[in-house]
N, C-alpha and C positions, 0 to 999 in steps of 0.2 A: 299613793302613800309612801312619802321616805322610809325605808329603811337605817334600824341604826346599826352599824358596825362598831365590830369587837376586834380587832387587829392584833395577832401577834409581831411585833415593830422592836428592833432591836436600834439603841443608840448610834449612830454614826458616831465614832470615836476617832480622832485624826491625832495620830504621832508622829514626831519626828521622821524624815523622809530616811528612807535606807537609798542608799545610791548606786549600788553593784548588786546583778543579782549573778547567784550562783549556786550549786548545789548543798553544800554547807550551810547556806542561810533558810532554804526551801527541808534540809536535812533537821534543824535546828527547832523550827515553825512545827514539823512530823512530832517529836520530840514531845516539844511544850504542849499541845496540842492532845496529845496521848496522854502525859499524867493530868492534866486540868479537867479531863473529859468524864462523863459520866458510865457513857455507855464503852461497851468495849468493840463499838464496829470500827473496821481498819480505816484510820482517819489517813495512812498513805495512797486509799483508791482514791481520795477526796482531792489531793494535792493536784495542779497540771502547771508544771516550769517552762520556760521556752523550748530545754529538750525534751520536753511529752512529746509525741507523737499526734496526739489529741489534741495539744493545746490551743491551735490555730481553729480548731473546731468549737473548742468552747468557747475560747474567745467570741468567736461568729456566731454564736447561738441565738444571741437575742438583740444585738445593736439594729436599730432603728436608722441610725447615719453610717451609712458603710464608710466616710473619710477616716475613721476610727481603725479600719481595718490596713489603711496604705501601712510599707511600711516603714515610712519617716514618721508615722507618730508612737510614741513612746509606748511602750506595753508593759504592762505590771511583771513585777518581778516571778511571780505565780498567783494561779488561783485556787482559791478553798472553794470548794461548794457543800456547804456543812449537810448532815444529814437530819442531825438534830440539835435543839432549843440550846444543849448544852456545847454542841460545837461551837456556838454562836461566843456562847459565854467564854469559851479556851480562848478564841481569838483576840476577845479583845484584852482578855490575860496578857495572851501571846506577845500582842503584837506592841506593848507598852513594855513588857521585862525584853523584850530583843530589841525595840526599840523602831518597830515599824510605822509606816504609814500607812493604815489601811482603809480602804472605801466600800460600803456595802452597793450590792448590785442586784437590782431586780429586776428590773426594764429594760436594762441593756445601758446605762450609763457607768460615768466615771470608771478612770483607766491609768492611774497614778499607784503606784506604792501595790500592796496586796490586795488584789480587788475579791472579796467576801461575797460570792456570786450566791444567791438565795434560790435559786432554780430548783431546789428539793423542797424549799419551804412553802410550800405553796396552796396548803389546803384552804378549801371555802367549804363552808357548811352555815345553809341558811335557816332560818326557824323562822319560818311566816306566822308561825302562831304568837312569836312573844316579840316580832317584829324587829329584828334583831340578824345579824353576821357573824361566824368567827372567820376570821381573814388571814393568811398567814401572809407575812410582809414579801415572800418572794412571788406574790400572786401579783395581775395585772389587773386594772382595771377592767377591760375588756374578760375575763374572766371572771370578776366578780360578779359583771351583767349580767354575762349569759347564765353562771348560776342563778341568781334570781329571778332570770325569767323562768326557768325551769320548771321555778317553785310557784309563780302568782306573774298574772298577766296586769294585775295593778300595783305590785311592790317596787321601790325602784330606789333609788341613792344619789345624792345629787355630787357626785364626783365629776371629771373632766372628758373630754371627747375624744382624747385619744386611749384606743384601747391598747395600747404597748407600752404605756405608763405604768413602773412597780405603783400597785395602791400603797405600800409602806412609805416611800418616798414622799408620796404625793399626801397622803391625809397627814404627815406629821411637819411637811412644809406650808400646813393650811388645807391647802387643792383651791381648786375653782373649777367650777363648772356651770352649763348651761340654766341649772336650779336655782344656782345661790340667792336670786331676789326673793323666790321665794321659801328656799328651807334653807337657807346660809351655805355656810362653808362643810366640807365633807368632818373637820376637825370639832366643829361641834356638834355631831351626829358620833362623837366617840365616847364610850362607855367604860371599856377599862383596857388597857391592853400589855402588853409581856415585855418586857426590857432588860437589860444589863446595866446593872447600877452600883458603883464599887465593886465590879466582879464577881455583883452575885445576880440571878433571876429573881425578878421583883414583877408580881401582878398587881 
């Protein structure tokens, strides 16, 4: 039996490119980021700039194609890894009054402009009773699986075969998968899910 998914999926929003990064710009992002934000956890543990110490680490965390990692290819000016719904929301505040360009990252893609790394956002929670997912967009497909096998050895989701694919990515580009002839695309298997819309959270 498909399972239907309920995904929290925030908008890809692409602005204008920023071309220099530097601390002042990464200073600035800290900044907007703090008044736009809800909660009050320190959104500078969140930040990692070329000189973090860590940054080569996060970078590394989850790419799938290590050519991404050489280093003649281009690397984001920093990266966010929000903590919560409403970091999500500051950014693409942020990244539209500074004027960036930024790319959401769950999977381990896209490496241009502020890459919006979703690796906190990540919870699955299944209800086999009402047949049914909440998914948070920094989750993988291959996680979404094994959740649901957890829950029922007959529930299942007819998303794609690779399990290092962000599910956010993937169900709001369509997906495809092994299923599709017979329960369709993983996007019509969607119910309602959480976005940034005019800068505000909309279910």
């Amino acid at each position: 039996t498909p399972i239907a998914t309920i995904f929290s999926s925030f908008l890809q929003t692409y602005y204008s490119l920023a071309t220099s990064a530097n601390s002042s710009t990464a200073k600035n992002f800290i900044e907007c980021v703090s008044i736009n934000s809800e909660l009050s956890v320190p959104v500078v543990t969140t930040i990692f700039t070329p000189n973090t110490s860590s940054f080569t680490s996060v970078l590394g965390s989850t790419p799938t194609n290590l050519k991404f990692l050489e280093p003649s290819v281009p690397k984001p000016q920093f990266i966010f890894t929000p903590l919560h719904d409403s970091h999500v929301q500051a950014a693409v505040i942020c990244s539209k009054q500074l004027g960036f360009h930024f790319r959401v990252r769950s999977g381990g893609h896209d490496y241009e402009g502020v890459s919006l790394h979703l690796i906190n956002l990540r919870l699955v929670h299944v209800d086999i009773e009402h047949n049914s997912a909440w998914v948070q967009a920094g989750a993988t497909i291959g996680e979404l699986y094994y959740k649901i096998s957890q829950k029922s050895k007959v529930h299942g989701f007819p998303a794609g075969i690779c399990p290092t694919v962000g599910i956010g990515g993937h169900i709001t580009g369509g997906g495809y998968g092994a299923m599709l002839r017979k329960y369709g695309l993983p996007a019509d298997k969607l119910e309602s899910l959480m976005l940034t819309v005019e800068f505000s959270m909309e279910k």
